[in-house]
N, C-alpha and C positions, 0 to 999 in steps of 0.2 A: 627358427633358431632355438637351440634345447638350453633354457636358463640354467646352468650348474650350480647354480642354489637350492635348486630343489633336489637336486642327488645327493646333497649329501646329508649323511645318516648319523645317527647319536655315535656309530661305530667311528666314523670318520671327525673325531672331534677328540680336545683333551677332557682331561677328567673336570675342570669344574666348567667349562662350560656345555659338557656334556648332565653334569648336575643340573646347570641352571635351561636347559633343554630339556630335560625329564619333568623339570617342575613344574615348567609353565606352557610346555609342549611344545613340539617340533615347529609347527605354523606359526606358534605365538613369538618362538625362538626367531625365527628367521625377518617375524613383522619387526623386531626390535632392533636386529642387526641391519637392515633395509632403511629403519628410519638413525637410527642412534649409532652404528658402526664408526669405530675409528675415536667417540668422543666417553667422557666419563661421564656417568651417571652415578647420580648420590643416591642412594636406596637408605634411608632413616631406619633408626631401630624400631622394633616390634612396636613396643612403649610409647611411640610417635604415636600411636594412630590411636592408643587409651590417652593420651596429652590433649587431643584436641576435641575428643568427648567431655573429658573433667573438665577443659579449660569453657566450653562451651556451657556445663551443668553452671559453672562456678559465675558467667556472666548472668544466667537466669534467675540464680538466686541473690543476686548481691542488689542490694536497694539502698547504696548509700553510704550507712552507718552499721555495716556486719563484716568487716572488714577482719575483724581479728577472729569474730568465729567461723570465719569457710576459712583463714588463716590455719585452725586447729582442727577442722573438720578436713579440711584435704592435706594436713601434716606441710602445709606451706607456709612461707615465713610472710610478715604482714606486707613487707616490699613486695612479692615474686606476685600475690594476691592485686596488688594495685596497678601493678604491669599489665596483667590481665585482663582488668576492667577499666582501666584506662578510657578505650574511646567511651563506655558506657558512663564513667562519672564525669565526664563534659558532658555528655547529653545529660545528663539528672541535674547537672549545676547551670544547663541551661534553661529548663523548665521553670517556669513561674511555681511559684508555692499555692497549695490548693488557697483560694480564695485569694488569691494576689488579684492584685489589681496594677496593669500595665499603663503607660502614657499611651498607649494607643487605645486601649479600652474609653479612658477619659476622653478620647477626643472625640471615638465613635459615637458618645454620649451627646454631644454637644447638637 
């Protein structure tokens, strides 16, 4: 049986999904219509994919209480900065303080 997905050519197509065929190639075109055909797909802007590098640099660096300077060092406001680090400042505010001392340490003592 001759699949007529593979006959057809960038010629047999309109102009932008004929672009978006050129771009990512004819195989890769047709892998996308095969699984995605018929529904909408969100493609994010360029700047998504620098967002979640910074947004990842800015959890590495933040310990706490530097809150306002990756605030000015990434031109972000001190909210948008704590959005970000969020799950990491539950984790820091769950951490005992160096040399704390826990009820469960005192009991292991015992």
């Amino acid at each position: 049986m001759v699949n007529n997905a593979e006959l057809v050519t960038l010629d047999d197509m309109d102009e932008g999904q004929r672009q978006l065929a050129e771009l990512i190639g004819l195989e890769n075109y047709r892998k996308i219509v095969e699984t995605y055909g018929g529904t909408a797909i969100y493609v994010p802007k360029y700047e998504w994919l620098s967002k979640v590098e910074r947004d990842a640099r800015i959890k590495a660096e933040y310990n706490g209480y530097n809150t306002k300077a990756l605030a000015l060092k990434y031109g972000l406001t001190d909210t948008w900065i704590r959005n970000i680090v969020a799950d990491k400042t539950a984790e820091i505010k769950a951490k005992p303080l160096d040399g704390q001392i826990t009820a469960f340490d005192l009991l292991s003592n015992e």
